[in-house]
N, C-alpha and C positions, 0 to 999 in steps of 0.2 A: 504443397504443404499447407495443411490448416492454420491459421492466425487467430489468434485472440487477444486483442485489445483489455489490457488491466490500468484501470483507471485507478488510483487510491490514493492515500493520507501514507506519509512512513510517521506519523501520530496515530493512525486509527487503530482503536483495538480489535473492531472487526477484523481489520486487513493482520493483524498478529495472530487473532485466532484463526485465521485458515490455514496458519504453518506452511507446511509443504505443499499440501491437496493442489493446489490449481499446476503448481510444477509435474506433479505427479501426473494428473489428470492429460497434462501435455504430451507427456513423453508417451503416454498409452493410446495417446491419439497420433503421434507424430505432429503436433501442431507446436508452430511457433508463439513463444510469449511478446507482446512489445511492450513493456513497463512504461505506464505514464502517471509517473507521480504528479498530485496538483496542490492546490491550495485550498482543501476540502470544505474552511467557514465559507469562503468567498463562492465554491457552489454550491453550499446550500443556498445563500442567499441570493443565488444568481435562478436558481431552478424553484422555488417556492418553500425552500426548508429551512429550519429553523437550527441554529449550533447550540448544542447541549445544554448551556449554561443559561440560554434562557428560554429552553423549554417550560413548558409546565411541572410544578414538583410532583406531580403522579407521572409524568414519562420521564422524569431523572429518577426516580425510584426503580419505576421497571427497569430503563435503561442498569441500573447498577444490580438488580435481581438475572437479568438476561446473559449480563455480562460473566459473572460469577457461574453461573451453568455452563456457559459453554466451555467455560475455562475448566470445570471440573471435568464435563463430559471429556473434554478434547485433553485431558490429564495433562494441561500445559502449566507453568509456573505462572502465577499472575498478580501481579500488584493493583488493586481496585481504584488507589489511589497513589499512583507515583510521583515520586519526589518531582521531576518534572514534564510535570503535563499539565496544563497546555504547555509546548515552546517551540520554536522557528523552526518548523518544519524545512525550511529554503534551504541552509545545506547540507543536512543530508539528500535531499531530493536532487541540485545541483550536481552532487558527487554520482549519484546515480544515472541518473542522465550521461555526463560525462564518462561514466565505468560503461553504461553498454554502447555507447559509441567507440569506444577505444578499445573494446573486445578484451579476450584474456583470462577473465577470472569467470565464476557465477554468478548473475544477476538477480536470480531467486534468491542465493543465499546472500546476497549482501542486503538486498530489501527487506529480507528475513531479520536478519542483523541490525540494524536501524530498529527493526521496531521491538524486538524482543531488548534491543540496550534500555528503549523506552518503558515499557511493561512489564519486565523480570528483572533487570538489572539495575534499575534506579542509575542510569545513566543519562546525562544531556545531549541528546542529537543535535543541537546546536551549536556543542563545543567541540573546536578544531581536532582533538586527540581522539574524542570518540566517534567521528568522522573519519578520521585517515584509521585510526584502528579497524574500523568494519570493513572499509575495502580492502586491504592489506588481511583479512580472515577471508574474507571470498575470492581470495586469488590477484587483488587489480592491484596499480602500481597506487602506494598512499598518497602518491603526491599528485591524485586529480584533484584532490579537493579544491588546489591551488589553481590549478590550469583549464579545469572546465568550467570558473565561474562564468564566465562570459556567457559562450553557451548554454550552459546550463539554465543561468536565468532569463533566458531569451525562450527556449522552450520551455519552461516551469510554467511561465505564462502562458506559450501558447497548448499545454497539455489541456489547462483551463475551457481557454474555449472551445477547444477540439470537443472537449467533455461534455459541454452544454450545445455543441450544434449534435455530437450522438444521440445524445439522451441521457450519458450517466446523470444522477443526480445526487451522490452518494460515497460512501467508500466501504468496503471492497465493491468493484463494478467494472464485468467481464464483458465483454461485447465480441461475437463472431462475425466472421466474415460476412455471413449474410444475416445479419442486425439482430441477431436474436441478443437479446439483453437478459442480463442476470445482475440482480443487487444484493447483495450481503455475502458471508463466508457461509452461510449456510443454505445457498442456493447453488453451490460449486455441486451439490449429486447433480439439480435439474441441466446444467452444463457439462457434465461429463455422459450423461442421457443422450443428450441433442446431439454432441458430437460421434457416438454411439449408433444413432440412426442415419449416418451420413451414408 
């Protein structure tokens, strides 16, 4: 079975606007997903990039011009500027880690869930309720949120660097089994192509 390494933010709004595509993309491939949520300022700053807030104001402008299209094209709900954002990505990522280790529910939909609370729903990913809420909608028992810290922040960190010895340097960021790389949600056609020509 095919693997594909997803690297990302459950903050980034890229990784929100790809929706389903990459799950969908899997299942047509028969390829497995492994979700590795990370700490997305710490690799830009780890790989040569820069975190939104002190880009230049001609690339935060595009940046929120870019944004707004995709959200229109992709007819998803989107908040340009949500009640919170930036905030502690750690656990919901924790929780996530934690749910696909202990199997059961969907891991697509629960990473879904995390970021659509953040984007459409003016929800805190950081807060304990709307953490066990999103895994308890995608099938898993609520109460990892409690039981996989350990774990969980033991690989949050090491998702990190696994990220930066790949190559991702970014979020959303798909990596196949044999390294072909893809960054953004709007490179998931050239990755459903490549698995295509296998």
């Amino acid at each position: 079975m095919a693997q594909i390494t997803y690297y990302f933010s459950t903050i980034s709004p890229y990784a929100y606007l790809a929706g389903s595509r990459l799950e969908d993309i899997a299942a047509k491939h028969g390829a497995n997903i492994v979700y590795k949520p990370l700490d997305v300022v710490t690799l830009f700053a780890r790989t040569g990039g820069t975190a939104p807030k002190d880009r230049h104001p001609a690339r935060q402008e595009y940046r929120i011009q870019e944004l707004h299209r995709y959200a229109a094209i992709r007819a998803m709900p989107f908040n340009l500027h949500p009640a919170h954002w930036p905030t502690n990505a750690a656990p919901s990522s924790y929780a996530l880690i934690a749910a696909q280790r202990a199997g059961g529910g969907d891991v697509g939909a629960l990473a879904r869930g995390y970021l659509r609370a953040c984007w459409a729903e003016e929800r805190d990913i950081a807060q304990d309720d709307v953490v066990r809420d999103c895994l308890e909608q995608a099938g898993f028992d609520p109460n990892l949120a409690n039981s996989g810290l350990l774990l969980g922040a033991e690989e949050y960190s090491a998702n990190l660097d696994d990220a930066v010895a790949a190559g991702a340097f970014g979020s959303p960021f798909y990596i196949t089994e044999d390294d072909q790389r893809f960054w953004g949600q709007d490179r998931l056609e050239m990755l459903d192509y490549v698995l295509s020509s296998k």
